[in-house]
Every structure is written in structure tokens, then in C-alpha cells.
Residue frames as qw, qx, qy, qz and C-alpha x, y, z in Angstrom:
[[0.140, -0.496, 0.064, 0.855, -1.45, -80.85, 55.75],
 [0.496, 0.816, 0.292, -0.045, -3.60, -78.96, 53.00],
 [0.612, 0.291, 0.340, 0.652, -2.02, -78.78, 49.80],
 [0.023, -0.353, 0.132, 0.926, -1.06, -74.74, 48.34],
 [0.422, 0.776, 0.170, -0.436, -3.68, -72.91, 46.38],
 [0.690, 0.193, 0.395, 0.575, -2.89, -73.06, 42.99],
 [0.337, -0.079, 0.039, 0.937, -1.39, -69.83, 41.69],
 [0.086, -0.579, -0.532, -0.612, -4.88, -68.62, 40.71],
 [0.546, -0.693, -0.466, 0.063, -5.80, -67.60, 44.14],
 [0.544, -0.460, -0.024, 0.701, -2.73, -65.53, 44.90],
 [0.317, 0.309, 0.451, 0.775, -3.35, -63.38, 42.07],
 [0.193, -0.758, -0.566, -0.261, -6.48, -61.62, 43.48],
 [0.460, -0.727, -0.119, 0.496, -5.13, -59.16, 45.97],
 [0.424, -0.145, 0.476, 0.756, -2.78, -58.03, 42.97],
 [0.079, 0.584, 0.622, 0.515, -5.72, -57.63, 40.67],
 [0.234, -0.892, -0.335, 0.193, -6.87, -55.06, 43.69],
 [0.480, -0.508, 0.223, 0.680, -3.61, -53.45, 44.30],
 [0.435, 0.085, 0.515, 0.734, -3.06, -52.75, 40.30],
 [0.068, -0.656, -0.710, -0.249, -7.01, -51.39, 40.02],
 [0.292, -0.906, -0.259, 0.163, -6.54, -49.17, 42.46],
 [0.366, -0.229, 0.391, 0.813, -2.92, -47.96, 41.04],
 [0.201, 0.465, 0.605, 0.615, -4.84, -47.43, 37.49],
 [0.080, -0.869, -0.408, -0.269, -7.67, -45.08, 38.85],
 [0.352, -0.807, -0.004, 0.475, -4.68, -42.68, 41.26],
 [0.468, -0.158, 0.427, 0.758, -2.62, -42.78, 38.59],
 [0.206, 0.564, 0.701, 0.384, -5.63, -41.74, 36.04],
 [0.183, -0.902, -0.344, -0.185, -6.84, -39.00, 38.19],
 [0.430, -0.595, 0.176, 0.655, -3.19, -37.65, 38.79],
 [0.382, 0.183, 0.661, 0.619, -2.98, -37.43, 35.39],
 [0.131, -0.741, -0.365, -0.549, -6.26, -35.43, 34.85],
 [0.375, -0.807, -0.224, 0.399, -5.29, -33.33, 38.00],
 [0.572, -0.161, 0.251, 0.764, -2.07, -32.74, 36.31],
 [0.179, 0.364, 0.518, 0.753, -3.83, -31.15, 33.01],
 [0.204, -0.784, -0.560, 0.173, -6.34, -29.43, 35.58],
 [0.451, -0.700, -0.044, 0.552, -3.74, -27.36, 37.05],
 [0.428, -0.107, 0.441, 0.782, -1.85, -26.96, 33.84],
 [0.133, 0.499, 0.616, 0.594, -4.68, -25.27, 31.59],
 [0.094, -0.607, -0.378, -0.692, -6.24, -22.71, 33.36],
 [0.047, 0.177, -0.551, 0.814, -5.57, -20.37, 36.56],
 [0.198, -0.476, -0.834, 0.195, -9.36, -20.71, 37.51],
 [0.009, 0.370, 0.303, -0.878, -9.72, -17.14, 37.61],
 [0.195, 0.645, 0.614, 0.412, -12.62, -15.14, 36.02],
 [0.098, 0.934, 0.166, 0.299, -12.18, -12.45, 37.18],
 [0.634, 0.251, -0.343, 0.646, -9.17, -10.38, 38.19],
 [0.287, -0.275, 0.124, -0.909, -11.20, -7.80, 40.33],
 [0.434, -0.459, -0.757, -0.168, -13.92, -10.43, 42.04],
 [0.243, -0.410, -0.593, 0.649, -13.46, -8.53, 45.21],
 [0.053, 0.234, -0.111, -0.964, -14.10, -5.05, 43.61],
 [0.404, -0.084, -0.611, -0.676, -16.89, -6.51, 41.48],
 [0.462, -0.522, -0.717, 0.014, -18.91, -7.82, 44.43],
 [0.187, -0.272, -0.165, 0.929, -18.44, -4.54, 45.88],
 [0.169, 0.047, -0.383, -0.907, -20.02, -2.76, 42.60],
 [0.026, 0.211, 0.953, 0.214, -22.76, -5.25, 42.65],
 [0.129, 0.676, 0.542, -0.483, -25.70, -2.84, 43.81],
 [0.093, 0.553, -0.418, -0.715, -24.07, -0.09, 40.61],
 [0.140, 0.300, -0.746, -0.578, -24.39, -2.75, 38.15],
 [0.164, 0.448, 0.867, -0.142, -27.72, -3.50, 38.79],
 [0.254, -0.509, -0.047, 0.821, -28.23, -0.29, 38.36],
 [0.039, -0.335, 0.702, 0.628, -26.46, -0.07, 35.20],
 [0.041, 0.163, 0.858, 0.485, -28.52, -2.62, 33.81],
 [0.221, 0.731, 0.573, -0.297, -32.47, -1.25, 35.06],
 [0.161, 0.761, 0.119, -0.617, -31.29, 1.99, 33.17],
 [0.148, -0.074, 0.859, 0.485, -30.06, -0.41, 30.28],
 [0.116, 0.402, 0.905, -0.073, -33.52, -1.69, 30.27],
 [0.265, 0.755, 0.508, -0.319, -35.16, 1.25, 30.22],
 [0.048, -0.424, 0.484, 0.764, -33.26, 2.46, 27.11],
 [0.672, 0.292, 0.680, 0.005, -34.70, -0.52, 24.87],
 [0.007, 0.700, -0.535, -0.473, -31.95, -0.17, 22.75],
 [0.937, 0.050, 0.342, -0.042, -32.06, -3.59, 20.47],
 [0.092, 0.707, -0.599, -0.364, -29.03, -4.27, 18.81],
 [0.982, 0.100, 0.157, 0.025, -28.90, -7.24, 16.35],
 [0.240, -0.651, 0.637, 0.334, -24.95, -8.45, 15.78],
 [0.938, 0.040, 0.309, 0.153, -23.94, -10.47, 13.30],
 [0.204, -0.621, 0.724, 0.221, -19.92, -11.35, 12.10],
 [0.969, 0.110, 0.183, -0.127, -18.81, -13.53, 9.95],
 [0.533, -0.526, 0.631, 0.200, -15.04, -14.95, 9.10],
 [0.795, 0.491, -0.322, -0.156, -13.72, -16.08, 5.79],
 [0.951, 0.070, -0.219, 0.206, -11.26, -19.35, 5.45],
 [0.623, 0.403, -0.305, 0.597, -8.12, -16.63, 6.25],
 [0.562, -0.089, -0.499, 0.654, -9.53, -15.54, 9.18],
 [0.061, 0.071, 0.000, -0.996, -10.47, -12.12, 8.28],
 [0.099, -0.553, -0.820, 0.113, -13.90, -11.44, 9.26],
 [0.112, -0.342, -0.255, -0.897, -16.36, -8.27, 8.96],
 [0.213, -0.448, -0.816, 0.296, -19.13, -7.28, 11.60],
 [0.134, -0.392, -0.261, -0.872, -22.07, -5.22, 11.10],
 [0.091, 0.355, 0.578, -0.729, -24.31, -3.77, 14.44],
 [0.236, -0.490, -0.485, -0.685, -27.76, -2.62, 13.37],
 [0.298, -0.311, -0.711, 0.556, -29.09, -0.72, 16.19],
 [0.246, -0.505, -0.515, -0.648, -32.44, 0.54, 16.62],
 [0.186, -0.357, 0.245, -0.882, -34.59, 2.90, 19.16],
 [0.289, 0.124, 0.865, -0.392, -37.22, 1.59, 21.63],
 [0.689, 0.355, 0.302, -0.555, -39.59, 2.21, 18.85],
 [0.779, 0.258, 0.481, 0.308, -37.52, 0.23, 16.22],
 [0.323, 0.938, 0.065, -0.112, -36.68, 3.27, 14.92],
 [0.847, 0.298, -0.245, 0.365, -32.78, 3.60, 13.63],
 [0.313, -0.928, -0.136, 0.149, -30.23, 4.60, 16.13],
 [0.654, 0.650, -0.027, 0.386, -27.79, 7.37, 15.16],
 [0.146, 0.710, -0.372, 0.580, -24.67, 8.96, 16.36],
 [0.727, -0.667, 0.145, -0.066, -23.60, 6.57, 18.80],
 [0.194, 0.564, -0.800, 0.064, -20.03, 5.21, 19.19],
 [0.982, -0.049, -0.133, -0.122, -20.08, 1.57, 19.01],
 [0.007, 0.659, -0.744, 0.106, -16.76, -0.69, 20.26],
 [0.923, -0.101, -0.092, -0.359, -16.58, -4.21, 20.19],
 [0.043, -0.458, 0.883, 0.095, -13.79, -6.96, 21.78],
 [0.884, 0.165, -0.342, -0.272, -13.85, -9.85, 20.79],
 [0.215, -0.613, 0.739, -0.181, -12.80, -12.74, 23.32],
 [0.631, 0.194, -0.750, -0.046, -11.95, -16.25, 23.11],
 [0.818, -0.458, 0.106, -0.332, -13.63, -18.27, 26.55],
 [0.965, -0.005, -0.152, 0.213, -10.75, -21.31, 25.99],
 [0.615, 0.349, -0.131, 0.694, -7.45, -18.94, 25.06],
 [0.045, -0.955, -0.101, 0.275, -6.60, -15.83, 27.21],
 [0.305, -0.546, 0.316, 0.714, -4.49, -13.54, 25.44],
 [0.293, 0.215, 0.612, 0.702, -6.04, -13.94, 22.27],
 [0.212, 0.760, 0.448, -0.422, -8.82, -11.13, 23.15],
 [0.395, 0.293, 0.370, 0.788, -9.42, -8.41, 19.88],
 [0.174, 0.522, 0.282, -0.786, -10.55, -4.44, 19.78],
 [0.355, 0.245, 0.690, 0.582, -12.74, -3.85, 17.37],
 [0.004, -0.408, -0.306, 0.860, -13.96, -0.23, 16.17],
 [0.325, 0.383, 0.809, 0.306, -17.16, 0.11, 14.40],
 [0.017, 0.048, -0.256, -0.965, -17.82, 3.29, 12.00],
 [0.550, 0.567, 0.481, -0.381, -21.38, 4.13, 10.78],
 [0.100, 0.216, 0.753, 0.613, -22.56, 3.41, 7.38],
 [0.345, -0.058, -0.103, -0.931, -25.60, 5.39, 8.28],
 [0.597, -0.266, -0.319, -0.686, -29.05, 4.22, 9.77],
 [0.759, -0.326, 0.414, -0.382, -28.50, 2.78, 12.52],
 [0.985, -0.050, -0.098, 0.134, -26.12, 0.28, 11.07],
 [0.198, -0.876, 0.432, 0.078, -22.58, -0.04, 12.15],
 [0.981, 0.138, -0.118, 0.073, -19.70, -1.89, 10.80],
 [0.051, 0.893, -0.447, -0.007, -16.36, -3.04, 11.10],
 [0.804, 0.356, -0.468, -0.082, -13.40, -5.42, 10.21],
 [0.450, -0.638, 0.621, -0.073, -11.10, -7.63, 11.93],
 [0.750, 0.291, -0.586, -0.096, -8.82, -10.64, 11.54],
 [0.798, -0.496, 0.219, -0.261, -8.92, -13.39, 14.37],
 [0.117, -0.647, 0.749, -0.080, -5.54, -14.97, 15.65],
 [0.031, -0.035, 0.999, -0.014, -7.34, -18.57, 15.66],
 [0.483, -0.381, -0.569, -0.545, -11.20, -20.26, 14.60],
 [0.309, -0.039, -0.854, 0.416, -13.41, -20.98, 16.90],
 [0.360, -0.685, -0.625, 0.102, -15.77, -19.92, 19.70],
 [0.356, 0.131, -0.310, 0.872, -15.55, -16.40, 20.61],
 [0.186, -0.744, -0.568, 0.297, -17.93, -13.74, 22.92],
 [0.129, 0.524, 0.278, 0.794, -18.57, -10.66, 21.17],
 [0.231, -0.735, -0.448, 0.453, -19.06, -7.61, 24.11],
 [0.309, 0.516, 0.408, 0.687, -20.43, -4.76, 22.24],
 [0.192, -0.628, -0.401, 0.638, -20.32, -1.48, 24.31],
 [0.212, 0.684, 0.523, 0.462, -22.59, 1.14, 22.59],
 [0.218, -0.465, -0.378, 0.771, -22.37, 5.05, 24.13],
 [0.039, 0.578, 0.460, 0.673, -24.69, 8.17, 22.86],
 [0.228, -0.731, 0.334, -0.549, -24.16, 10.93, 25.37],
 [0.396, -0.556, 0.578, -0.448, -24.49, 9.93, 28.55],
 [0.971, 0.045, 0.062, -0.225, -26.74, 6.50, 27.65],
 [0.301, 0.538, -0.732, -0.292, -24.98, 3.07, 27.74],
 [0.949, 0.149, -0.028, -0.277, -25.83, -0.05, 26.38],
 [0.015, -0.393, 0.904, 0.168, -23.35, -2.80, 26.71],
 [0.876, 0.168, -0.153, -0.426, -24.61, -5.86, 24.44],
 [0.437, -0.476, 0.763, -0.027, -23.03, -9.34, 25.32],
 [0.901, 0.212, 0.077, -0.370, -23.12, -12.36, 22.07],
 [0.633, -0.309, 0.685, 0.186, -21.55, -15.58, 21.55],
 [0.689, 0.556, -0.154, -0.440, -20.26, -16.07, 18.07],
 [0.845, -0.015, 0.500, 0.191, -18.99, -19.26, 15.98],
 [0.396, 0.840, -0.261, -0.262, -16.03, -17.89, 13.68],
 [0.524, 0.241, -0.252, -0.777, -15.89, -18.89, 11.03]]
């Protein structure tokens, strides 16, 4: 009769068995935090908005042929509180006046932490206004611009502060 393996041999199957525990257990784990962080939606209206989709082409050729140029920039002190000035000029570069400017401000990671922000004129074609942001960070600055009928929605990612 052949002698038993010594204990070294019985161990392998185990070494499988545990290996394959580790990586279900790993990727339950990062399912877990999948599910937990973040409904997946983008949009609350996808049906309606693939509907519109022929309009908001539209929308944007008669954007285009505005050639509005708006330049944003924002900026955020240590407490949070943060100022943002629009400078928005004609297709010839010229300043542009007497529009109404609005601007939220959202957060891509957080929902609920979105801000309104209304921006006055200071004259020439520049526009400002203040806010104070619930948390730093990454946020997307959508800057909807009206002057009669014309609109101009401007879309910019900003790093506050």
C-alpha cells in the first residue's frame, strides 16, 4: 500500500476554494457600494428628451448662429463664498447688453447640492454675481443667457475653490 500524501498536497484544492471566496466576496462588496451611491439615472425625463431630440438640435443651429461668446470665470474663497463674473460679447466681439443671465451651479458626484445663481449687469457686457457653495469641489456651471426671444445656454466645468 502507498503511503498518505503529506499534508502539503491536501492543501491545494483549499487554496482554490478560498481564491475564489476572496474575488465573490470582493466584487459583492464593490456591487454593494455600486448600488448604494448612485440611482444611475441622468436624466429624469430620458423618454421625453429623446422625443425633443430633433427641437434641440434645433435649439442649438440657432445657438450657433447667434455667436454669442461668453467667457465664465468663478472663483471661491477658503469659506466657500465665491463670486462669478460672465463677460458676454456679440458675434463681432462687440459687448452684449440687456440680456438676463442665470446660472446653476451643479455638483456631478452630490445630487441635492445643485445652486441658483442670478447675475446683475455691471455694464458692458459683463455680468456678475455671488454665491456660497454647500461643499469644495468639482462643479458644472449651466449658464442660460435670454435677450428677447434669442437663447444661448452656455455649459462649463469649474474647480471651486
Amino acid at each position: 500500500m502507498p503511503a498518505e500524501p503529506h499534508g502539503r498536497g491536501k492543501l491545494i484544492p483549499w487554496l482554490f476554494v478560498a481564491f475564489f471566496v476572496l474575488i465573490l466576496a470582493v466584487n459583492g462588496i464593490m456591487v454593494w457600494f455600486a448600488l448604494d451611491s448612485w440611482t444611475g439615472l441622468a436624466s429624469n425625463q430620458a423618454y421625453d428628451n429623446g422625443l425633443t431630440y430633433n427641437r434641440n438640435l434645433e435649439a442649438e443651429r440657432r445657438q450657433e448662429a447667434l455667436g454669442w461668446r461668453p467667457e465664465l470665470r468663478a472663483e471661491a474663497d477658503a469659506q466657500l463664498h465665491g463670486q462669478a463674473e460672465l463677460v458676454l460679447a456679440d458675434a463681432q466681439g462687440q459687448p452684449l447688453v440687456g440680456a438676463t443671465v442665470t446660472m446653476q451651479l451643479e455638483r456631478p458626484t452630490s445630487e441635492g447640492a445643485d445652486i441658483a445663481v442670478a447675475l446683475t449687469t455691471a455694464g458692458s457686457g459683463v455680468y456678475h454675481g455671488a454665491f456660497a457653495l454647500p461643499l469644495p469641489g468639482v462643479w458644472t456651471a449651466h449658464v442660460t443667457i435670454r435677450r428677447g426671444d434669442a437663447l444661448f445656454v452656455h455649459e462649463q466645468r469649474l474647480v471651486l475653490p
